[in-house]
PABA-967080 format. One record per residue (C-alpha): residue in one letter; x, z, y; residue number from 1. Coordinates in nm, 3 decimals, padded with zeros to 5 digits. Layout:
# residues N
<"A"; <X; Z; Y>; NUM>
...
***
This chain:
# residues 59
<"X"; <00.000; 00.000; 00.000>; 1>
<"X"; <00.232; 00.061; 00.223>; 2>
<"X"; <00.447; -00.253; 00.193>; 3>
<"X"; <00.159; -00.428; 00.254>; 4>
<"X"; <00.106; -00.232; 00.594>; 5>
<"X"; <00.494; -00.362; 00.686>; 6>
<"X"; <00.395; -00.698; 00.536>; 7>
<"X"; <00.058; -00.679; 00.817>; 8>
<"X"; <00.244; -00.565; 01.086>; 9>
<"X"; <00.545; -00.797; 01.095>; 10>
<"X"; <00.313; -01.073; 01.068>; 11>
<"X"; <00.115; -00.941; 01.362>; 12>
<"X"; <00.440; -00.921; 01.551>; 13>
<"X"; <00.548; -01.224; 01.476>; 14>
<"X"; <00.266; -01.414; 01.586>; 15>
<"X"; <00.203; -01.204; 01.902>; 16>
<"X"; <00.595; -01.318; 02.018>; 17>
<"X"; <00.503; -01.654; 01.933>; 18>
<"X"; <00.149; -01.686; 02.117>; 19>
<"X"; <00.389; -01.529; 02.413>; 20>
<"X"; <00.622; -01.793; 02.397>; 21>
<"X"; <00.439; -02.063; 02.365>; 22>
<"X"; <00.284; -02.015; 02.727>; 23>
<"X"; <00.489; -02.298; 02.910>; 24>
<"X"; <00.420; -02.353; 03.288>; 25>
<"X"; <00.171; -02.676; 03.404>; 26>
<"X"; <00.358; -02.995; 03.491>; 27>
<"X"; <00.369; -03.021; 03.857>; 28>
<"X"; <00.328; -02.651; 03.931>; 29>
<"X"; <00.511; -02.457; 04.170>; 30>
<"X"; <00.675; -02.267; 03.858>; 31>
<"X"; <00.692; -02.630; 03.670>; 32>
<"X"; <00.917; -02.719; 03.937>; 33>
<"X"; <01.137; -02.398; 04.026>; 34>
<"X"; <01.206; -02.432; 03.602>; 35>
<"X"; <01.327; -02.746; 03.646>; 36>
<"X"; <01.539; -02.709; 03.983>; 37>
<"X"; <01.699; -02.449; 03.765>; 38>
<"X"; <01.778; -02.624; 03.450>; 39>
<"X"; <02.106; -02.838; 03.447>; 40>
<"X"; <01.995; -03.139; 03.484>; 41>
<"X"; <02.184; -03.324; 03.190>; 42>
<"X"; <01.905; -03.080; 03.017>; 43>
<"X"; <01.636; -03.307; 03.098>; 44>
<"X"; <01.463; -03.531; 02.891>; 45>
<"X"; <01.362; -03.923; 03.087>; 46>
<"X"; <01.017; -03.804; 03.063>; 47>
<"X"; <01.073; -03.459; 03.265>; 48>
<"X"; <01.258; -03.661; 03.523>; 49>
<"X"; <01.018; -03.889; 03.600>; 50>
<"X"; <00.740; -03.578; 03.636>; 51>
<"X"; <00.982; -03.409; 03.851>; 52>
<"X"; <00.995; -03.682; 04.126>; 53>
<"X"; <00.611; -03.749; 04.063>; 54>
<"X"; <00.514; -03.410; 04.101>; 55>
<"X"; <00.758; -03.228; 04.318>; 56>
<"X"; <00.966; -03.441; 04.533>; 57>
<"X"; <00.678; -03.730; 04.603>; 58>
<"X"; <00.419; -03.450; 04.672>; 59>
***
């Protein structure tokens, strides 16, 4: 019984840090775009350089 209660609770925990992480900012938000300012751009992919100019530099 009560490795099942470890078994329950990791799996709880796991999945709470996991619906946490998964929160990403909207494209083209204010936080969207201080992210991005702040990650090296050799970091970013074609796609999130094109957003970036459509979203926060062509406002």
């Amino acid at each position: 019984m009560k490795s099942s209660r470890k078994y329950l609770c990791a799996a709880l925990s796991a999945a709470l840090l996991l619906a946490l992480g998964a929160c990403a900012p909207e494209v083209g938000s204010e936080r969207w775009c201080a992210n991005m300012k702040a990650k090296a751009k050799a970091d970013w992919s074609a796609n999130e350089a094109v957003d970036y100019a459509r979203h926060c530099i062509l406002k």
